[in-house]
PyMOL commands that place a pseudoatom at each C-alpha (Angstrom):
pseudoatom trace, name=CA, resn=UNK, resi=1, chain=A, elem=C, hetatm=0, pos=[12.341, -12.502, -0.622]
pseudoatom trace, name=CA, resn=UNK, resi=2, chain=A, elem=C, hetatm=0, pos=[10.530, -12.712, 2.461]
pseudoatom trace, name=CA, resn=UNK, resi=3, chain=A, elem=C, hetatm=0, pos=[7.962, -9.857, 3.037]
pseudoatom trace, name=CA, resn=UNK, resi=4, chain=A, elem=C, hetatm=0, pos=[9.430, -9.132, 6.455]
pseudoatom trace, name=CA, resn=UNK, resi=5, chain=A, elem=C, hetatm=0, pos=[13.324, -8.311, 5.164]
pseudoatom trace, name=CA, resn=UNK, resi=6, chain=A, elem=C, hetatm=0, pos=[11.410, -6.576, 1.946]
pseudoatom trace, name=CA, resn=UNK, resi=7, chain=A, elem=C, hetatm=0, pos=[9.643, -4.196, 4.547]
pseudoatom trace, name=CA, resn=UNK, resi=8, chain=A, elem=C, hetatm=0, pos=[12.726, -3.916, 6.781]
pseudoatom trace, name=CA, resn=UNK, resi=9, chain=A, elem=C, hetatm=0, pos=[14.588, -2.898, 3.486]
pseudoatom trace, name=CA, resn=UNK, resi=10, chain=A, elem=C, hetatm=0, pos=[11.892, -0.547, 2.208]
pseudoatom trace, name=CA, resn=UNK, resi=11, chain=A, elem=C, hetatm=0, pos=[11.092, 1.192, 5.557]
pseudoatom trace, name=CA, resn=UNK, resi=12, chain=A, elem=C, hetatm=0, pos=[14.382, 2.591, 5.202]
pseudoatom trace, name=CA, resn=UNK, resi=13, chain=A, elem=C, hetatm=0, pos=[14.183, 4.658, 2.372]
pseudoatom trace, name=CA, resn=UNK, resi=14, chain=A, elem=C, hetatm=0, pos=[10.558, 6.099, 3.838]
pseudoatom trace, name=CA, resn=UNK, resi=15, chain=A, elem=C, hetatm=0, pos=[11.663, 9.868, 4.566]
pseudoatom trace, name=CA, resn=UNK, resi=16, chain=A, elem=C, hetatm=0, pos=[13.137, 9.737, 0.843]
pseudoatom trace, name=CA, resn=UNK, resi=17, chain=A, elem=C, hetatm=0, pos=[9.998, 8.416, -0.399]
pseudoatom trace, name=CA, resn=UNK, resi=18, chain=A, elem=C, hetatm=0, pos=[7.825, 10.924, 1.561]
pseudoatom trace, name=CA, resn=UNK, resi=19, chain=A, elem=C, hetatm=0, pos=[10.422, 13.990, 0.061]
pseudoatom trace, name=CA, resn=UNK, resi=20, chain=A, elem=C, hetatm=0, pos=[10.118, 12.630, -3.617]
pseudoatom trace, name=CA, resn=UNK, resi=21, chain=A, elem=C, hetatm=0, pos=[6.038, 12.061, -3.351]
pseudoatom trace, name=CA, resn=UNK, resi=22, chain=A, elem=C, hetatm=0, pos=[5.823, 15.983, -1.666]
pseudoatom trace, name=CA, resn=UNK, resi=23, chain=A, elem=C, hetatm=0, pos=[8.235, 17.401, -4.481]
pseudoatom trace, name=CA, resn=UNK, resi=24, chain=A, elem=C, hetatm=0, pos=[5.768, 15.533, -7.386]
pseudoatom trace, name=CA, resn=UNK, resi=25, chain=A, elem=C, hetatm=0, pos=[2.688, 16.947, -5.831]
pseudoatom trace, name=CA, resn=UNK, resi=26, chain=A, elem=C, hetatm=0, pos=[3.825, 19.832, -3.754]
pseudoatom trace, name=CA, resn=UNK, resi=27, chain=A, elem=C, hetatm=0, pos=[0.743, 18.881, -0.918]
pseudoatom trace, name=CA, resn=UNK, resi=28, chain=A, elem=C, hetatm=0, pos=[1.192, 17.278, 2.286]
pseudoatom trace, name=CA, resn=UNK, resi=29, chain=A, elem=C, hetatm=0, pos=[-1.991, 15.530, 2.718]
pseudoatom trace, name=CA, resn=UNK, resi=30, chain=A, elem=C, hetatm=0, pos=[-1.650, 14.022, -0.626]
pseudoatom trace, name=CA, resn=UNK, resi=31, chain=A, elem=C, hetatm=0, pos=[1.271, 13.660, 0.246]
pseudoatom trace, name=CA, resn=UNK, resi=32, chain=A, elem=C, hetatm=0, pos=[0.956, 11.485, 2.949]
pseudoatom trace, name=CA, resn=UNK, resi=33, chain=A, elem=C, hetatm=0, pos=[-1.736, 9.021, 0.594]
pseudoatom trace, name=CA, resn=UNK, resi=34, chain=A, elem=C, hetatm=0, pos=[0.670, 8.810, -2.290]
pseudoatom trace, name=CA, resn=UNK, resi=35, chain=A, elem=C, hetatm=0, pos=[3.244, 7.385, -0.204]
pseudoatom trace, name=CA, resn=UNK, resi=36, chain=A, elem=C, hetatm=0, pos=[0.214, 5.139, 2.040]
pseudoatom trace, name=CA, resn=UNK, resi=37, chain=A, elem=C, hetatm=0, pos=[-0.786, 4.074, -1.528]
pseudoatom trace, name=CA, resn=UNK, resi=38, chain=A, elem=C, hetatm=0, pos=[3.189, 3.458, -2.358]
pseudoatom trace, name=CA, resn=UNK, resi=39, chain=A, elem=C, hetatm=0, pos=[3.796, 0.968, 0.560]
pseudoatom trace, name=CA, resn=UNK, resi=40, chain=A, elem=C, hetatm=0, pos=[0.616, -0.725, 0.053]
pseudoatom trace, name=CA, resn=UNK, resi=41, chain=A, elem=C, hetatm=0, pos=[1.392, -1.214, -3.356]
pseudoatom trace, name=CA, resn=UNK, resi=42, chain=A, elem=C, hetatm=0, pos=[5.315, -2.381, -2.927]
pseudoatom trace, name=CA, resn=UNK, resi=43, chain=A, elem=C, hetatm=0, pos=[4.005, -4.436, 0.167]
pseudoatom trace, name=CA, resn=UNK, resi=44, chain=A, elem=C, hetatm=0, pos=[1.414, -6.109, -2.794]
pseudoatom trace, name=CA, resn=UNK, resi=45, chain=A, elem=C, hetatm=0, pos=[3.853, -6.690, -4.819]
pseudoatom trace, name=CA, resn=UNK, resi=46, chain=A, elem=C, hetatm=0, pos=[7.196, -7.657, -3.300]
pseudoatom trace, name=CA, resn=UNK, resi=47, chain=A, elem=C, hetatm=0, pos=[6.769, -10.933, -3.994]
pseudoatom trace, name=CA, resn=UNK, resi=48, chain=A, elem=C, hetatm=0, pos=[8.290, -9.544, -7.703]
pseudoatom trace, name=CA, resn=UNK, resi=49, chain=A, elem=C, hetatm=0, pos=[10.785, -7.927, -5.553]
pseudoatom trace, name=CA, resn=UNK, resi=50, chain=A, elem=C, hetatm=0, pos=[14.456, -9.282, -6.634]
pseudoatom trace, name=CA, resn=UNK, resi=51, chain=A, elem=C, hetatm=0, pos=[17.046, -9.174, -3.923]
pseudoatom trace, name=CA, resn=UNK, resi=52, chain=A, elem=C, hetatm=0, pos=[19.623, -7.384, -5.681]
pseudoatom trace, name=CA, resn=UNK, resi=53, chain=A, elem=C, hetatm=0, pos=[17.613, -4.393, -7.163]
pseudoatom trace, name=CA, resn=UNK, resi=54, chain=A, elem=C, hetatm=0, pos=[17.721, -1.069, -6.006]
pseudoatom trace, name=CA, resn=UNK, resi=55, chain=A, elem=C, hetatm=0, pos=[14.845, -0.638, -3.676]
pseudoatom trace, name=CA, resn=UNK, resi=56, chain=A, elem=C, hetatm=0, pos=[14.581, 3.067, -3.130]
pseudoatom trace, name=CA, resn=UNK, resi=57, chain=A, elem=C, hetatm=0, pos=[14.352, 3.355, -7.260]
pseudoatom trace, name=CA, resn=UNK, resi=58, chain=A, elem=C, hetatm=0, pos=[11.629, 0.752, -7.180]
pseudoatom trace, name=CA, resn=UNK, resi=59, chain=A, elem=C, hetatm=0, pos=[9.371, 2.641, -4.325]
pseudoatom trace, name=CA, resn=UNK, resi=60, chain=A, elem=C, hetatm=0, pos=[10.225, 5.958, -6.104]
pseudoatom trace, name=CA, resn=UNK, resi=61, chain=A, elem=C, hetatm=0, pos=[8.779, 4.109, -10.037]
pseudoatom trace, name=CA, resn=UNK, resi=62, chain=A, elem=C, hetatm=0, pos=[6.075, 2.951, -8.184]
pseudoatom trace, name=CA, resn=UNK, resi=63, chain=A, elem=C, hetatm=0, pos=[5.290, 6.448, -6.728]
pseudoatom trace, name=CA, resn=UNK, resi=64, chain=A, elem=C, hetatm=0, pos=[5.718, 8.258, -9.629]
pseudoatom trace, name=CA, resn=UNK, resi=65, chain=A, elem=C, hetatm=0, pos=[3.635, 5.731, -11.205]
pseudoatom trace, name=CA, resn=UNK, resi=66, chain=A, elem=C, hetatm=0, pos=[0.604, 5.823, -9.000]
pseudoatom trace, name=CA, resn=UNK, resi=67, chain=A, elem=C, hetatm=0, pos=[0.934, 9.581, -9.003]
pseudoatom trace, name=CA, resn=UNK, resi=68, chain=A, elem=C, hetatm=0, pos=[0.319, 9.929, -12.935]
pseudoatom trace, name=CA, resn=UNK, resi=69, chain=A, elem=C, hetatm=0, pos=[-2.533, 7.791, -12.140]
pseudoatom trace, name=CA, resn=UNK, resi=70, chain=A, elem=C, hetatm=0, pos=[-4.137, 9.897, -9.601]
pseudoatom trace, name=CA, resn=UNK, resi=71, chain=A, elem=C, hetatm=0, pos=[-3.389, 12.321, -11.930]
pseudoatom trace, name=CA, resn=UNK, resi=72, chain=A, elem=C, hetatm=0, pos=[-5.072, 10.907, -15.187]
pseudoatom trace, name=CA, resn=UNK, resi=73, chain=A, elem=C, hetatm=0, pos=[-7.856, 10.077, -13.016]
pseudoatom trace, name=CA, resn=UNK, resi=74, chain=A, elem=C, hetatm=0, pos=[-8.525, 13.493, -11.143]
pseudoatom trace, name=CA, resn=UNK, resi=75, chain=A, elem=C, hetatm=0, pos=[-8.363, 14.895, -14.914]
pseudoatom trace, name=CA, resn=UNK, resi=76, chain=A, elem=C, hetatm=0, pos=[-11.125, 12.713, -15.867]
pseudoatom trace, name=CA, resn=UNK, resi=77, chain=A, elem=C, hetatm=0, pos=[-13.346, 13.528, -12.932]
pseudoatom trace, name=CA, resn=UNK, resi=78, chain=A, elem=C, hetatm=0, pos=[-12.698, 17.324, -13.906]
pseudoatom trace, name=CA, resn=UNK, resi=79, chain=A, elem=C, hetatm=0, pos=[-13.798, 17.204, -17.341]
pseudoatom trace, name=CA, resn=UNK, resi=80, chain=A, elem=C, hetatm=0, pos=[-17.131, 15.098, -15.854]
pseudoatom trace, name=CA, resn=UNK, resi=81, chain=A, elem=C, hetatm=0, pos=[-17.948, 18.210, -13.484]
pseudoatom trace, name=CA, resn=UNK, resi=82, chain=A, elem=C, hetatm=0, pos=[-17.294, 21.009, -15.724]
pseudoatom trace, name=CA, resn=UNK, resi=83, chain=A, elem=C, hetatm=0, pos=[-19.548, 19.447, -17.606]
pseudoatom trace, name=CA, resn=UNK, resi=84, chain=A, elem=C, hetatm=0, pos=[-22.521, 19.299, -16.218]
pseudoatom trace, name=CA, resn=UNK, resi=85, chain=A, elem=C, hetatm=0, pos=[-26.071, 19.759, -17.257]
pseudoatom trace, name=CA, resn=UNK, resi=86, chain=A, elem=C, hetatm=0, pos=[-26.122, 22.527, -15.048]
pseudoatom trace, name=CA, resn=UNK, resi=87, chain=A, elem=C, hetatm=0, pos=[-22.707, 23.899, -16.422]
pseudoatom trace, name=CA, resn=UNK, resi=88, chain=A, elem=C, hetatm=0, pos=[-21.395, 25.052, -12.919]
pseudoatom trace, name=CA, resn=UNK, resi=89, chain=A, elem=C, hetatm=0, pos=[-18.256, 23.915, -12.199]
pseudoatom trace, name=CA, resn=UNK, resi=90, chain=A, elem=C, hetatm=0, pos=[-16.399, 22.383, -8.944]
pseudoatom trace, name=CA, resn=UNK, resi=91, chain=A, elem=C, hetatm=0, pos=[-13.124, 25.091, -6.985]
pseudoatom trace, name=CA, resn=UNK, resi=92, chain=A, elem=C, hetatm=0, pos=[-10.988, 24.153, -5.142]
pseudoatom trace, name=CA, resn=UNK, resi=93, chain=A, elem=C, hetatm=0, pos=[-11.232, 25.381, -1.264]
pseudoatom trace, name=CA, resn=UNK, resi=94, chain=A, elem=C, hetatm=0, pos=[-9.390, 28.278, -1.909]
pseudoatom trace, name=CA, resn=UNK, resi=95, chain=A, elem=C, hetatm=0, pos=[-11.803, 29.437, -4.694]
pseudoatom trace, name=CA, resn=UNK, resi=96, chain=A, elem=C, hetatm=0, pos=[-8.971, 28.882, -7.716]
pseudoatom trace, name=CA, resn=UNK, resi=97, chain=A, elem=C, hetatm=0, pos=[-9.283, 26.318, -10.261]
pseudoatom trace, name=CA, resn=UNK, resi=98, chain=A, elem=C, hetatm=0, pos=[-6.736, 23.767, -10.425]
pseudoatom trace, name=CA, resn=UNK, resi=99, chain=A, elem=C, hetatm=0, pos=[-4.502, 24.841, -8.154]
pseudoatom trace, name=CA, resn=UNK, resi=100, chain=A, elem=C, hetatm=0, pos=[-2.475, 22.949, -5.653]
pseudoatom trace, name=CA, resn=UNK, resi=101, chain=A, elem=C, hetatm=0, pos=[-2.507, 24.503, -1.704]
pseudoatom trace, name=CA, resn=UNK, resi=102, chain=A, elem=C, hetatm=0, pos=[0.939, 23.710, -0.085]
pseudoatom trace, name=CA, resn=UNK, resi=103, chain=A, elem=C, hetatm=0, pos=[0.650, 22.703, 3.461]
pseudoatom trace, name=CA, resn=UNK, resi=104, chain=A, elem=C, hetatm=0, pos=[3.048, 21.875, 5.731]
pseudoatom trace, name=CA, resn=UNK, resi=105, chain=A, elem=C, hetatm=0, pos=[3.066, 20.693, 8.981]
pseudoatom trace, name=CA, resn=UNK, resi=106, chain=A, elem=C, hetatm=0, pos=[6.162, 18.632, 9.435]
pseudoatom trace, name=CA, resn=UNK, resi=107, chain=A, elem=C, hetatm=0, pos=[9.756, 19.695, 9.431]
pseudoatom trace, name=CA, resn=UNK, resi=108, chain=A, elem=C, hetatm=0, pos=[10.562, 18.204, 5.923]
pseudoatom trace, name=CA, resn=UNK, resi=109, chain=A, elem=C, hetatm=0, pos=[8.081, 20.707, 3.999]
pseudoatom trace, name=CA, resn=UNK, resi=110, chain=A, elem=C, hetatm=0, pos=[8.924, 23.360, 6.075]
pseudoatom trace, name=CA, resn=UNK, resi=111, chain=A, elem=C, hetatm=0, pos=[13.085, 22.367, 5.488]
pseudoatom trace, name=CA, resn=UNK, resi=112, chain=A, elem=C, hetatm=0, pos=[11.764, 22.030, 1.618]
pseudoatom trace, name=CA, resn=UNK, resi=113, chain=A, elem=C, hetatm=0, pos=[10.123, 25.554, 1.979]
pseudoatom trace, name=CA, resn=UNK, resi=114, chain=A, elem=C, hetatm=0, pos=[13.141, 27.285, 3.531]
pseudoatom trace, name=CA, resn=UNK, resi=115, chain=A, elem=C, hetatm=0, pos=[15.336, 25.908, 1.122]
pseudoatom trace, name=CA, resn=UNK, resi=116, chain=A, elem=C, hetatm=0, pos=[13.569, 26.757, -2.275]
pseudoatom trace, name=CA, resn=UNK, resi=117, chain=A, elem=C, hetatm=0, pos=[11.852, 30.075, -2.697]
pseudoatom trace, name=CA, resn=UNK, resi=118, chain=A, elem=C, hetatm=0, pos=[8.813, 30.428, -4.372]
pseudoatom trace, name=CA, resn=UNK, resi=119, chain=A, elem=C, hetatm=0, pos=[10.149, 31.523, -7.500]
pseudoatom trace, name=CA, resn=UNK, resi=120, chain=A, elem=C, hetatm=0, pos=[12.412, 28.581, -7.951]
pseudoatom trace, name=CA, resn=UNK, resi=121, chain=A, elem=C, hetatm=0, pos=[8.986, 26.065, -7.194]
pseudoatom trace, name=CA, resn=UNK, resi=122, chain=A, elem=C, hetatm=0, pos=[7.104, 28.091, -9.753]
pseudoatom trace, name=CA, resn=UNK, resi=123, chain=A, elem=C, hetatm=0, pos=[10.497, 27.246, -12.298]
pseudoatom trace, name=CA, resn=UNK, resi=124, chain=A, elem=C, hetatm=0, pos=[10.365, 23.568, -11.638]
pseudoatom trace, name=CA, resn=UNK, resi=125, chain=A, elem=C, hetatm=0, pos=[6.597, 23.788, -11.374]
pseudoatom trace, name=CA, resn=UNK, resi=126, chain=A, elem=C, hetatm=0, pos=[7.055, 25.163, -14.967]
pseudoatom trace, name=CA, resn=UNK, resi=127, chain=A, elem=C, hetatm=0, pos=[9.210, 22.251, -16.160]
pseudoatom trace, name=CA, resn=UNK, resi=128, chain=A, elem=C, hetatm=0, pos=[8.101, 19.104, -18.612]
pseudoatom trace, name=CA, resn=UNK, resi=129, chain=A, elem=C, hetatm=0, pos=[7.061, 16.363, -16.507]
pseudoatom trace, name=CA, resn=UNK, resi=130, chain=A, elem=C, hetatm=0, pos=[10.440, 14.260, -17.654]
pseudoatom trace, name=CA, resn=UNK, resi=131, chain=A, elem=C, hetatm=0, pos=[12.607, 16.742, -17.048]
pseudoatom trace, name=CA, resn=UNK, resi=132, chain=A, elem=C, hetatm=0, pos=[11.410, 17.766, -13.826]
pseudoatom trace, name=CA, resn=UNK, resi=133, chain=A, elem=C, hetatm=0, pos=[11.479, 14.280, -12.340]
pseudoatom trace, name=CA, resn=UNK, resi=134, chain=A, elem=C, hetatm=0, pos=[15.170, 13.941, -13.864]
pseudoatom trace, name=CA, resn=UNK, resi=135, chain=A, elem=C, hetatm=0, pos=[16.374, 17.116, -12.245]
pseudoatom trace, name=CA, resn=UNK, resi=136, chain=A, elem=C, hetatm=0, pos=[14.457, 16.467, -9.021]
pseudoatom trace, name=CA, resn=UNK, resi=137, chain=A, elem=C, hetatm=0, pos=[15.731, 12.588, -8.885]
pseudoatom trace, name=CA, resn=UNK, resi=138, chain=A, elem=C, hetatm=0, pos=[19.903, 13.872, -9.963]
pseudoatom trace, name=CA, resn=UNK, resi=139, chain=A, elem=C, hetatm=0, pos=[19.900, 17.608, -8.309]
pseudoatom trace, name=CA, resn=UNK, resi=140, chain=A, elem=C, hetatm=0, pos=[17.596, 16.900, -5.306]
pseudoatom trace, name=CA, resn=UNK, resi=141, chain=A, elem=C, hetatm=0, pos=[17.451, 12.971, -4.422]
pseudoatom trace, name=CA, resn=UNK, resi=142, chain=A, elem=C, hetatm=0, pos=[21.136, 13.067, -4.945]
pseudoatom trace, name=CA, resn=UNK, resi=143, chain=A, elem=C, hetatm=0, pos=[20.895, 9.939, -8.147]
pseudoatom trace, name=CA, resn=UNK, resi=144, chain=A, elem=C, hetatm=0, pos=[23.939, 9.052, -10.961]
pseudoatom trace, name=CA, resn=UNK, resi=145, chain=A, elem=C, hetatm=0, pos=[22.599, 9.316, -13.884]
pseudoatom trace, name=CA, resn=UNK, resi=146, chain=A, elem=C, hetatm=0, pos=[22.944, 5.663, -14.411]
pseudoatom trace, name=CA, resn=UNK, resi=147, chain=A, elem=C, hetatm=0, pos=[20.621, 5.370, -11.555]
pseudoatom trace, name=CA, resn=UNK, resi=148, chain=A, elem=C, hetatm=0, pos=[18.155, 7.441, -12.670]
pseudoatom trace, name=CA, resn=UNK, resi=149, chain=A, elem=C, hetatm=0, pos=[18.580, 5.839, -16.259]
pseudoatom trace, name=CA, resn=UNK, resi=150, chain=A, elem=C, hetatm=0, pos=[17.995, 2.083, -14.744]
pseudoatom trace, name=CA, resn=UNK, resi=151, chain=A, elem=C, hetatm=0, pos=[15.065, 3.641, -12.213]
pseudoatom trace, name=CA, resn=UNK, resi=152, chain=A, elem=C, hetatm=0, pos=[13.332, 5.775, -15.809]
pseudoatom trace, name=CA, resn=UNK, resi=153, chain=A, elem=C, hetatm=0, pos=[13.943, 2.253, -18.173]
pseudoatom trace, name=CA, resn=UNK, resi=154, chain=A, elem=C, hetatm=0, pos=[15.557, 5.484, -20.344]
pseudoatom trace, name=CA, resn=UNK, resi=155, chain=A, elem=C, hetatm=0, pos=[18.712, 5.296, -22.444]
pseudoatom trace, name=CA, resn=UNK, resi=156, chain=A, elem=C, hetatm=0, pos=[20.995, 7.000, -19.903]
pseudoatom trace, name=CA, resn=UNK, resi=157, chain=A, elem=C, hetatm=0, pos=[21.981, 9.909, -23.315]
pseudoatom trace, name=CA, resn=UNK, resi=158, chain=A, elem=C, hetatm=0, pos=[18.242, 10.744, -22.569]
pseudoatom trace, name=CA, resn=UNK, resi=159, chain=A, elem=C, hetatm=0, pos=[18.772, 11.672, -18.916]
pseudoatom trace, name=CA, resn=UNK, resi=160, chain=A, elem=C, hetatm=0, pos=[21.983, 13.325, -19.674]
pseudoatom trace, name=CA, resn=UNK, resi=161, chain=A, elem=C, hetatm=0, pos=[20.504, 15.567, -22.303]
pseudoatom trace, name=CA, resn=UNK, resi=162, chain=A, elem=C, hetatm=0, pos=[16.775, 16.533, -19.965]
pseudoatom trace, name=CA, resn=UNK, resi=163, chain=A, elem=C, hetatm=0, pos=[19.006, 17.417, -16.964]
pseudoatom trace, name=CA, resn=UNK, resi=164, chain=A, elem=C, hetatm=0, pos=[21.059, 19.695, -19.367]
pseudoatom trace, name=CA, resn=UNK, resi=165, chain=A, elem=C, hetatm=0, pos=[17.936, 21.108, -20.865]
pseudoatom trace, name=CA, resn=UNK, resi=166, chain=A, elem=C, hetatm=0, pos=[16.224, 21.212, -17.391]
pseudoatom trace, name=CA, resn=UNK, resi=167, chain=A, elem=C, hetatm=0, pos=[19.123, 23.046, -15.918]
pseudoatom trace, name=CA, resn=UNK, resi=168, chain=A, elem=C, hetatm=0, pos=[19.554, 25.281, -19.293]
pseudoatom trace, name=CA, resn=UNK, resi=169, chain=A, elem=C, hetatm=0, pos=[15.428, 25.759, -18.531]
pseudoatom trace, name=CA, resn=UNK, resi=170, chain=A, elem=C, hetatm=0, pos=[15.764, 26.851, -14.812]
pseudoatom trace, name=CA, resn=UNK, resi=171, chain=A, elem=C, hetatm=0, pos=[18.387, 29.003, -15.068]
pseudoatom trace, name=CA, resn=UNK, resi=172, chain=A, elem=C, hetatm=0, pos=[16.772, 30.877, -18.078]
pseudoatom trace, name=CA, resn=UNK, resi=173, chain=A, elem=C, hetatm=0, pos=[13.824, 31.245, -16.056]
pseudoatom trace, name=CA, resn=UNK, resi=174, chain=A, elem=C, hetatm=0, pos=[15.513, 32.043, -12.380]
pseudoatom trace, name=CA, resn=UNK, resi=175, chain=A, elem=C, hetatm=0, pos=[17.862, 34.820, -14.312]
pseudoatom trace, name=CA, resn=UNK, resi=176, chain=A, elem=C, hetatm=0, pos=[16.158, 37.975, -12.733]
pseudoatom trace, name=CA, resn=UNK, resi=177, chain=A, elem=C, hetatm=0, pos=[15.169, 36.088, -9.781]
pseudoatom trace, name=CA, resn=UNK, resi=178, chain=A, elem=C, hetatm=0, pos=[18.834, 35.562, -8.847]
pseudoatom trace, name=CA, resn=UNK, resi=179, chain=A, elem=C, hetatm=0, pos=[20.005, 38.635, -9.732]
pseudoatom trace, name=CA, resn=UNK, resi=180, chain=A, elem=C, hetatm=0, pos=[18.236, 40.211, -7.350]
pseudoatom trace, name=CA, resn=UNK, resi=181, chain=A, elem=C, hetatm=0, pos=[19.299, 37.799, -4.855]
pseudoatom trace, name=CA, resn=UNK, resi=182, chain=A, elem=C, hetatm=0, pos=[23.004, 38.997, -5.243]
pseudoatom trace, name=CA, resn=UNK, resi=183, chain=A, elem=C, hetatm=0, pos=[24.193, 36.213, -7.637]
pseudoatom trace, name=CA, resn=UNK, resi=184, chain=A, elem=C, hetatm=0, pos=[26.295, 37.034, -10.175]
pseudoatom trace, name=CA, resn=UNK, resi=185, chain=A, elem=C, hetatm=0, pos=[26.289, 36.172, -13.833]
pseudoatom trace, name=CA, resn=UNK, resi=186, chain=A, elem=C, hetatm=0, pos=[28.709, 33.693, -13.844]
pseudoatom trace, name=CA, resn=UNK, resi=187, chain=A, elem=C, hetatm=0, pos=[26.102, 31.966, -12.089]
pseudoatom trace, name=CA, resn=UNK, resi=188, chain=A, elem=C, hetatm=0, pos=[24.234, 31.163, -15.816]
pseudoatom trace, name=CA, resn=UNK, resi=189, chain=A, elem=C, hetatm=0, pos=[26.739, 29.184, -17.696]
pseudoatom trace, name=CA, resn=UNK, resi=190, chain=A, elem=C, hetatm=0, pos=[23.357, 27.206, -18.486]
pseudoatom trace, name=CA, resn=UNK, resi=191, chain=A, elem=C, hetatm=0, pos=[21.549, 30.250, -20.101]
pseudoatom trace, name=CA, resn=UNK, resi=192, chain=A, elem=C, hetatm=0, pos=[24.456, 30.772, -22.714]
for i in range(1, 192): cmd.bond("trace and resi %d" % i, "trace and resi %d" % (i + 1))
show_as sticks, trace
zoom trace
């Protein structure tokens, strides 16, 4: 495929790209890299690009893939500072250790931020890595679950059964929370 109808093709799914990249990392500077890092990547690479395939799934893999990355990597360069011959050890700006500072400055995080309270990003927050991209990719992004099955390379009863247990998950945790938010208990069929 030529690169120019490849980048025609993948510029279109950019805001989508940009909302799954901030809901994996939760930063907008970072943010903004992962998907710079996504695009130079797919660009790369769309030579292996098959007409045919599902081009938002294959900018979202390779997100999600250079995000685990990062992360491996920032993990490593952790564990080489905290352990130091002087034993002191690198904070973040904030003064907190290993925490993520959510900043936004454009109308998607702050649509994002309106949306979902801060409870209900410290319940996904508090997901399994699998099930949180499975719940964020079907409940969020809008995917089938054959979609998200073909995107994963995951038996599609395996997506079925970690949004289940993702949804079972949140609405264990998000009980209280919603209670006080006037929703009723019919609201938990999940919980039961």
């Amino acid at each position: 495929m030529p690169s120019d109808v490849f980048s025609r093709e993948a510029l279109q799914h950019l805001d989508a790209l940009r909302n799954f990249a901030f809901k994996l990392c939760r930063d907008q500077h970072y943010t903004n890299d992962l998907v710079q890092e996504t695009m130079l990547r797919a660009c790369k690479s769309c030579h292996l690009y098959q007409e045919g395939t599902n081009c938002r799934a294959w900018l979202f893999q390779i997100c999600k893939n250079s995000y685990i990355n990062d992360y491996r990597r920032k993990q490593y360069e952790t564990i080489a500072v905290d352990f130091s011959e002087d034993g002191s050890s690198v904070n973040d700006d904030d003064g907190r250790r290993g925490t993520r500072v959510l900043l936004t400055d454009n109308t998607s995080a702050e649509a994002h931020e309106a949306m979902v309270g801060d409870e209900v990003e410290r319940a996904l927050d508090a997901l399994p890595a699998e099930y949180q991209t499975a719940i964020i990719l079907s409940d969020i992004e809008g995917y089938t679950y054959e979609e998200i099955a073909e995107f994963s390379k995951t038996p599609i009863g395996t997506i079925r059964s970690r949004i289940h247990r993702a949804r079972k998950m949140l609405a264990e945790q998000l009980q209280a929370y919603a209670t006080k938010q006037g929703y009723g208990p019919s609201l938990f069929s999940y919980a039961s």
